[in-house]
Structures are given as C-alpha cells and as structure tokens.
Backbone as CSV, one residue per row, in Angstrom:
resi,resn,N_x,N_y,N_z,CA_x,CA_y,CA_z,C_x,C_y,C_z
1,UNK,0.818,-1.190,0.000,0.000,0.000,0.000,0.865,1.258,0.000
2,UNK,1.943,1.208,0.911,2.651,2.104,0.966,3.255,2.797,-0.783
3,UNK,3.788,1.514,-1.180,4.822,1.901,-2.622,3.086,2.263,-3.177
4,UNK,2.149,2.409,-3.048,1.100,2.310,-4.370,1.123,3.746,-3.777
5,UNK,1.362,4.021,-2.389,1.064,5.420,-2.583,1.311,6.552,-2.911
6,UNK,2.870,6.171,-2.761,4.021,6.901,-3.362,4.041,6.988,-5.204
7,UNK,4.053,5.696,-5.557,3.600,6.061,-7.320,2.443,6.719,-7.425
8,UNK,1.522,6.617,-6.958,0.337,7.392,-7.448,0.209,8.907,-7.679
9,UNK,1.212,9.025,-6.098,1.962,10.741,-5.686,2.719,11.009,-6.816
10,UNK,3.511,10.237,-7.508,4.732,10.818,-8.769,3.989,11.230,-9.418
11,UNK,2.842,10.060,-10.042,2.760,10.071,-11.409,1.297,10.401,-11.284
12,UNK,0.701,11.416,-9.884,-0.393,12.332,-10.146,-0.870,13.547,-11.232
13,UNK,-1.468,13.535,-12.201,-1.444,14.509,-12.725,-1.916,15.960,-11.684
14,UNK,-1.129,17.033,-12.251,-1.839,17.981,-11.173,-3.018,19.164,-12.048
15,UNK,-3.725,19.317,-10.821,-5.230,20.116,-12.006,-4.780,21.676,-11.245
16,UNK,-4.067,21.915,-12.075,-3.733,23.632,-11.953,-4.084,24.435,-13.001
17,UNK,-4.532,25.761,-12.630,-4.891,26.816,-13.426,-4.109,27.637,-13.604
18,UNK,-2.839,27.724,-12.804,-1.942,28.771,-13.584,-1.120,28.547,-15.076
19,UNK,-1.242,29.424,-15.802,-1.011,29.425,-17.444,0.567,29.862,-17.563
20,UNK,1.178,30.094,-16.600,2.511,30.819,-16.669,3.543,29.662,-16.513
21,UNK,3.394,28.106,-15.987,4.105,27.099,-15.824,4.822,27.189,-16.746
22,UNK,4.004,27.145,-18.112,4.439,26.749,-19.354,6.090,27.471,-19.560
23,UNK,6.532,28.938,-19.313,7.539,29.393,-19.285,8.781,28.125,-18.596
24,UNK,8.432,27.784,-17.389,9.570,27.242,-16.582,9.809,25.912,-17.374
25,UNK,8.546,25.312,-17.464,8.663,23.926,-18.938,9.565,24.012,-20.242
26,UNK,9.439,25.838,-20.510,10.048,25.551,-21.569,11.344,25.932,-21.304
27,UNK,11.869,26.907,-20.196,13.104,27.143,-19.813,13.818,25.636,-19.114
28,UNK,12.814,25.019,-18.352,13.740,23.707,-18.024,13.907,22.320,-19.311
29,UNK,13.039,22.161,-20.184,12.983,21.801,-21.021,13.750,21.856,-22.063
30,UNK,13.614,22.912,-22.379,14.707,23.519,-23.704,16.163,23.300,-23.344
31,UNK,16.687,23.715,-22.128,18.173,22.831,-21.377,18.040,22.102,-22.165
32,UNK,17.457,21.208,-21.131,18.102,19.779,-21.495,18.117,19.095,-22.728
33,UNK,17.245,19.657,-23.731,17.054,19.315,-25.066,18.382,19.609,-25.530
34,UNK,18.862,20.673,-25.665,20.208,20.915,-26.538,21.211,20.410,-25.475
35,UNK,21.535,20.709,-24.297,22.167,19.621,-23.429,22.464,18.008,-24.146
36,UNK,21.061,17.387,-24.420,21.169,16.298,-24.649,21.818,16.229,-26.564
37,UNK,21.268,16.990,-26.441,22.098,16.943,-28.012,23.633,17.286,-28.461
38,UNK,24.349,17.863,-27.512,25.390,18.676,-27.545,26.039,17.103,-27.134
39,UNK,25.648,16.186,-25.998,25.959,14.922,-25.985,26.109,14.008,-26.859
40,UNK,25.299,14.221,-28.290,25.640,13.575,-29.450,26.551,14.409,-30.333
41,UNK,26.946,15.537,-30.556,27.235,16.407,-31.275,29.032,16.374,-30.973
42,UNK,28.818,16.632,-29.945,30.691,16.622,-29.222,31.328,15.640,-28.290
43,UNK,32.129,14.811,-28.635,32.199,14.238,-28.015,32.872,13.948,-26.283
44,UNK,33.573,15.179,-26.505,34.279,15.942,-24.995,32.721,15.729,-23.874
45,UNK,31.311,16.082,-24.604,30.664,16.133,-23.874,29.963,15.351,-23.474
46,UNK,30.015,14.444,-24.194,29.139,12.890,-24.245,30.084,12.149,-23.670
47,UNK,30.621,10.555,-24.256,31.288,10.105,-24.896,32.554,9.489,-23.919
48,UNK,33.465,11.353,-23.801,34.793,11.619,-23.651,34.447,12.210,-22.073
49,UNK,33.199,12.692,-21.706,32.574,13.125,-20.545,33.127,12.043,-19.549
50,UNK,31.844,11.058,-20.356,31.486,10.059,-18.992,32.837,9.000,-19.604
51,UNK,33.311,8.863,-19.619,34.654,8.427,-19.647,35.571,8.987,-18.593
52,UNK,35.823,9.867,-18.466,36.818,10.712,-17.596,35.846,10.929,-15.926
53,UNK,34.824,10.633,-15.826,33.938,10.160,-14.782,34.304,9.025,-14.673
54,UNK,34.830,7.835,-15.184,35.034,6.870,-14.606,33.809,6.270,-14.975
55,UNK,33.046,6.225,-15.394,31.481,5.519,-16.158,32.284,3.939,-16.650
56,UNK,31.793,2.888,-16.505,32.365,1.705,-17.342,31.861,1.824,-18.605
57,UNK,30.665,2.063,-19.080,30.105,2.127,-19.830,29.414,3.568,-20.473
58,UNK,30.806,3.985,-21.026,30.534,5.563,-21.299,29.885,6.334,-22.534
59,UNK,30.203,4.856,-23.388,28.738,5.134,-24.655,27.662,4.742,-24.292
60,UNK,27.245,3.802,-23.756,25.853,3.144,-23.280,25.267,4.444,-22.417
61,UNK,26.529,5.347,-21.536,25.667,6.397,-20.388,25.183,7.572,-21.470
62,UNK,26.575,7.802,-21.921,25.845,9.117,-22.941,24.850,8.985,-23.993
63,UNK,24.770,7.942,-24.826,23.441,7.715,-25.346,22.181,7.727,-24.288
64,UNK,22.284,7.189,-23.294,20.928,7.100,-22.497,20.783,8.468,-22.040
65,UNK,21.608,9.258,-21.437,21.735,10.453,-20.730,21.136,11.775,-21.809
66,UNK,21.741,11.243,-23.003,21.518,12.070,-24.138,20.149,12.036,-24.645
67,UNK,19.927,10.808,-24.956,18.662,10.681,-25.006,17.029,10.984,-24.662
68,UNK,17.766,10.668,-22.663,16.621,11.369,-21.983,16.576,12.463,-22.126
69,UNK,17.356,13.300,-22.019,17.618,14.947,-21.799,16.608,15.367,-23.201
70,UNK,16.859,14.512,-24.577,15.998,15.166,-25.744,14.983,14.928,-25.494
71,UNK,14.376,13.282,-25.156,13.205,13.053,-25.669,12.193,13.434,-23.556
72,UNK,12.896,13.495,-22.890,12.338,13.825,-21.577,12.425,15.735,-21.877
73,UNK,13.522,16.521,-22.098,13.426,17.684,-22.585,12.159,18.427,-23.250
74,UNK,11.830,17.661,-24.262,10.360,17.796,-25.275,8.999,17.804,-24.842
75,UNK,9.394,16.186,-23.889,8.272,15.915,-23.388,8.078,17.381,-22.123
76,UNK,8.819,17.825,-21.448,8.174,18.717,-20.152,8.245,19.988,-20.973
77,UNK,8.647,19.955,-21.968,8.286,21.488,-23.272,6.776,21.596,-23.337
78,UNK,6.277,20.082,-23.633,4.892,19.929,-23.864,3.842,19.961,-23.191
79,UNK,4.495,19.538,-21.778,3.327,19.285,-20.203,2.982,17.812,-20.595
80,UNK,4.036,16.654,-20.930,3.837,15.183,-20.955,4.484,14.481,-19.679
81,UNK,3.503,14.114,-18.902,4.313,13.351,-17.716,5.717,13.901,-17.173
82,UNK,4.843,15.346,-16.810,5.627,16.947,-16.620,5.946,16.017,-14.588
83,UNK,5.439,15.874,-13.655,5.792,15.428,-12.480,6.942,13.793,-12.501
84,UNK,6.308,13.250,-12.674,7.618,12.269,-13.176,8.657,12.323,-13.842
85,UNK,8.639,13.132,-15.088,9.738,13.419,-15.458,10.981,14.995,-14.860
86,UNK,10.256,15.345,-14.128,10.475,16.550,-13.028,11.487,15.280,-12.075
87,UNK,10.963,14.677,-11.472,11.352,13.739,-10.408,12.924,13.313,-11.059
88,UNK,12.766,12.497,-12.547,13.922,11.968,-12.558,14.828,13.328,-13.153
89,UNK,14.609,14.454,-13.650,15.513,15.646,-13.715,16.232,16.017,-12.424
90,UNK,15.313,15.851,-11.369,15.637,16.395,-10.314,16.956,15.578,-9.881
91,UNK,16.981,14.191,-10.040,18.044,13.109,-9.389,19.222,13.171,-10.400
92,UNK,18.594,13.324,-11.798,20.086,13.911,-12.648,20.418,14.906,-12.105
93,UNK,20.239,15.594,-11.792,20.987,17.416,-11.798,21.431,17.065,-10.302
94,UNK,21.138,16.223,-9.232,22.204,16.397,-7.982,23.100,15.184,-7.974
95,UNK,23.231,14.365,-9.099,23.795,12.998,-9.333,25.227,13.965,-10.135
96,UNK,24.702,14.763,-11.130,25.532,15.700,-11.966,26.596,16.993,-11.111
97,UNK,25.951,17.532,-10.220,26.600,18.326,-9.536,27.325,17.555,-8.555
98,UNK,27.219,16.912,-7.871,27.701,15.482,-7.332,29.447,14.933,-8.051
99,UNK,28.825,14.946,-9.530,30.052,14.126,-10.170,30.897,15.298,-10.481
100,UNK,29.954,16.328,-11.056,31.052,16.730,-11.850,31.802,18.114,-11.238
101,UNK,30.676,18.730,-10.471,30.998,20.213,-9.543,31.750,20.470,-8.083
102,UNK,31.038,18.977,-7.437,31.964,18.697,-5.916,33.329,18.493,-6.259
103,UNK,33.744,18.071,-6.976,35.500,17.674,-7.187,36.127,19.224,-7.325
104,UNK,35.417,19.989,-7.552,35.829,21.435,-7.931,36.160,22.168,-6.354
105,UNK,35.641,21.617,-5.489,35.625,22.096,-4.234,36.753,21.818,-4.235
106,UNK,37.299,20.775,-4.179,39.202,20.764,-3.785,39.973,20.196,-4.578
107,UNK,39.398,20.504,-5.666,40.688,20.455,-6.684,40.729,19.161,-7.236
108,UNK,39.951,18.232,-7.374,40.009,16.885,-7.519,39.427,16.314,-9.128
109,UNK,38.870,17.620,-9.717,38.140,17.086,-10.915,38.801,16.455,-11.729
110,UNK,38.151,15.252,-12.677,39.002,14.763,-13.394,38.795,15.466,-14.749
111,UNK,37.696,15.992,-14.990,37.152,17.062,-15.822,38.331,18.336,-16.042
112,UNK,38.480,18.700,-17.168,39.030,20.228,-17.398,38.713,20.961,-16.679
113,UNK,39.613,21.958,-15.690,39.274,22.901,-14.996,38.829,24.088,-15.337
114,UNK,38.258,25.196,-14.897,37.631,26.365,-15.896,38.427,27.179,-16.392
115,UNK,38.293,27.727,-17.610,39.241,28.513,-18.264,39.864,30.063,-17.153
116,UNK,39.101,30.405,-16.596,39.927,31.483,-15.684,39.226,31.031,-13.919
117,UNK,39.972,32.202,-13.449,39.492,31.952,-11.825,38.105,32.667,-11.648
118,UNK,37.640,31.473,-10.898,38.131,30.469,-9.474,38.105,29.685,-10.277
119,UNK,39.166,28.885,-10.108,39.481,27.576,-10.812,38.969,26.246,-9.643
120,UNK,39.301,26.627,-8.878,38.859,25.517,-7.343,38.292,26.036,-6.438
121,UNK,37.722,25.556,-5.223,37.323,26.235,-4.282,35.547,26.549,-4.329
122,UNK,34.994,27.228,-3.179,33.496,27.559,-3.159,33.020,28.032,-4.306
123,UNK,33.830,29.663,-4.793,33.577,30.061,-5.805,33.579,29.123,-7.331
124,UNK,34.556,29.026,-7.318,34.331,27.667,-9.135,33.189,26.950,-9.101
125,UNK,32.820,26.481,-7.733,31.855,25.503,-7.588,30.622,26.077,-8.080
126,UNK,30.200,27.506,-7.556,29.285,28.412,-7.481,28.946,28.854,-8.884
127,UNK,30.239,29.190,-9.464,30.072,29.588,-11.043,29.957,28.738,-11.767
128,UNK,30.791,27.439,-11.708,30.240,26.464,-12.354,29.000,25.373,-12.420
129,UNK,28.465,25.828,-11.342,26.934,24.782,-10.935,25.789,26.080,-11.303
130,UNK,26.067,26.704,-11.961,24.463,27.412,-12.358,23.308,26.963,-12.793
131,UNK,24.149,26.379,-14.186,23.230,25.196,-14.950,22.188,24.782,-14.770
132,UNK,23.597,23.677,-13.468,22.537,22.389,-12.688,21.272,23.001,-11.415
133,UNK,21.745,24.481,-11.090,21.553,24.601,-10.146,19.555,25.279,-10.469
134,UNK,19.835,25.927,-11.418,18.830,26.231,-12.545,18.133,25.106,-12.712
135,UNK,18.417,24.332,-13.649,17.649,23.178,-13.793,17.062,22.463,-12.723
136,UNK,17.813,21.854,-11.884,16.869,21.394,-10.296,16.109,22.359,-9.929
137,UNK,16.356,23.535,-9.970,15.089,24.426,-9.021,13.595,24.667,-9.964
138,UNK,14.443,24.738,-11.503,13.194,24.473,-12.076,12.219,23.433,-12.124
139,UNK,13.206,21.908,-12.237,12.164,20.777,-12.075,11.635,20.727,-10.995
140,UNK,12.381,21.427,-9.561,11.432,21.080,-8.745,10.141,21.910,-8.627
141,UNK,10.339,23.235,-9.747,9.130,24.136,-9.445,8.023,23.365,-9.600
142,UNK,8.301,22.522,-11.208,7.398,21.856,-11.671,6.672,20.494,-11.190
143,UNK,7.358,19.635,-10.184,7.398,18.835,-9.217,6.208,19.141,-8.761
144,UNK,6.096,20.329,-7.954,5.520,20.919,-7.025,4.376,21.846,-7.130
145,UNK,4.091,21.911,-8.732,3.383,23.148,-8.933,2.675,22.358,-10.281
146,UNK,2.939,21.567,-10.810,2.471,20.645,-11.887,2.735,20.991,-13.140
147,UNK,2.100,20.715,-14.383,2.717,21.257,-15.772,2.262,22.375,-16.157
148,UNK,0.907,23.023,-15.063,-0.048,23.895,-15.683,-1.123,23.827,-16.713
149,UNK,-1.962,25.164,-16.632,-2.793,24.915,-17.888,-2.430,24.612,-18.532
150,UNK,-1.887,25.117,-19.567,-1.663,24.850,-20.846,-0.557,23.563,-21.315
151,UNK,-0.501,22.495,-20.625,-0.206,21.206,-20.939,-0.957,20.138,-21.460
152,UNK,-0.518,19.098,-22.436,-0.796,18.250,-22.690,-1.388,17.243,-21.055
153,UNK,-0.327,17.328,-20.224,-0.936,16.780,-19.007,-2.423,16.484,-18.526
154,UNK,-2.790,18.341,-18.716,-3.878,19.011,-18.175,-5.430,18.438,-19.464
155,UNK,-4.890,18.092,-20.258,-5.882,17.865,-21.586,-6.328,16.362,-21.701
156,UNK,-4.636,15.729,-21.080,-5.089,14.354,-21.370,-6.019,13.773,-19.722
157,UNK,-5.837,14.607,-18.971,-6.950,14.477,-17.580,-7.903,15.083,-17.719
158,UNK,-8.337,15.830,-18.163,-9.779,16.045,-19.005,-10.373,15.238,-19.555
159,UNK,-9.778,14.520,-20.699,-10.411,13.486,-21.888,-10.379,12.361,-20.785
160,UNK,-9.502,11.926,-19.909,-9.541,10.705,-19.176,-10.913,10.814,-17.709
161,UNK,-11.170,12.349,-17.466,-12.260,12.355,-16.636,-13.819,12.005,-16.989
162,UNK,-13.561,12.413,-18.362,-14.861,12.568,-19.187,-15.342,10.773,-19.773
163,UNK,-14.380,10.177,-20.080,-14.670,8.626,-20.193,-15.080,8.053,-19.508
C-alpha cells in the first residue's frame, strides 16, 4: 500500500490553473534538449565526458543520458508526464553536480578545470553549478506546482475524466 502510494503521488497529474508554468517547462525543457544533443554532437561532452567520470560504460551512459535529456526535454516542453519526469531531472541534476561540480571544491576534478578563476574552491563551484543549479530548481518548481494549464498533461486528464 505504501509503494502504491508513493507512485500514485509521482505520477499524479496535477489540475492547476496557472497558465505561466508553461515558461519554466520551456526554460527547463529547452536545457536539457540541446544539453542532450550537444551529448551527441561533441564528443568531450558525451562520450569523452562520462569516460573521464570513470562511467564503465561511457557510450551506453551518454546515449541514455543524451537521449533522456531530448526526448524527456520535449516531453516537459509539452506538459507530458511533466511530475515524473520533473522527479527523474531532479536526481540527474544532484547525481551531476555530485560528479562533476563537488571535485571542484578541492581540486580533484578529473574534468578540465575552468578557463579562468576560481578555478577551485566555493567560488568555481558556485560559477560552475548554475546550470545544474537552474535546472533542479526548475524541475522542482514543476514537481511541485504541476505542468499547468496549458499542458498536454492538463488535456489528457480532461479526456480521461470525461470517459
């Protein structure tokens, strides 16, 4: 009962009337879309990334990683399984700051360090985690606040109330 209650909580659609979501959908969305593509495009960023992370399997991660980011990207552009896919953004972006931004705290990255200062330390960390730091606060807006009106979400719980 417990786990049924917790999925039900993810993958609740939420019935909200604010029309302005749609902005943060498409600002957190749009990231990760070219994010995920820049993962196929270069390979420093894909590829050559999760390689130097220590990944065993560093084409298998960046295809999947890449992948989600496009086709999960699109989908919360749209308001498609905008709370669940919020959820697993949310665990990328502190899995990501995790790998790739904490090593910056003391100097440990195996990653290229930043082209000028702070190269290490609070600050690098600070300048270099915007991104991620952006992106989590957005998925969690959306987490928490649902896809909004103007989602596919919101349309396909309509047609599913009415059956």
């Amino acid at each position: 009962m417990f786990i049924k209650n917790i999925f039900d909580y993810i993958f609740r659609i939420e019935d909200t009337e604010a029309r302005y979501n749609i902005i943060i959908r498409i600002l957190a969305g749009g990231v990760f879309v070219w994010e995920g593509i820049i993962k196929f495009l270069y390979v420093n960023q894909g590829v050559g990334r999760f390689t130097k992370l220590g990944f065993l399997h560093p084409e298998m991660a960046a295809f999947f990683i890449g992948g989600l980011e496009i086709l999960g990207g699109t989908m919360l552009i749209l308001g498609i399984l905008t709370k669940p896919l919020s959820f697993v953004f949310i665990i990328q972006m502190l899995v990501a700051m995790y790998l790739t931004k904490l090593p910056l705290l003391f100097g440990t990255s195996p990653l290229l360090p930043p082209q000028a200062p702070p190269i290490f330390g609070i600050w690098a960390v600070l300048h270099e985690i915007r991104s991620e730091y952006s992106q989590l606060l957005g998925c969690l807006f959306l987490y928490l606040s649902g896809p909004g009106k103007l989602s596919l979400d919101l349309i396909l719980k309509k047609r599913l109330l009415r059956a």
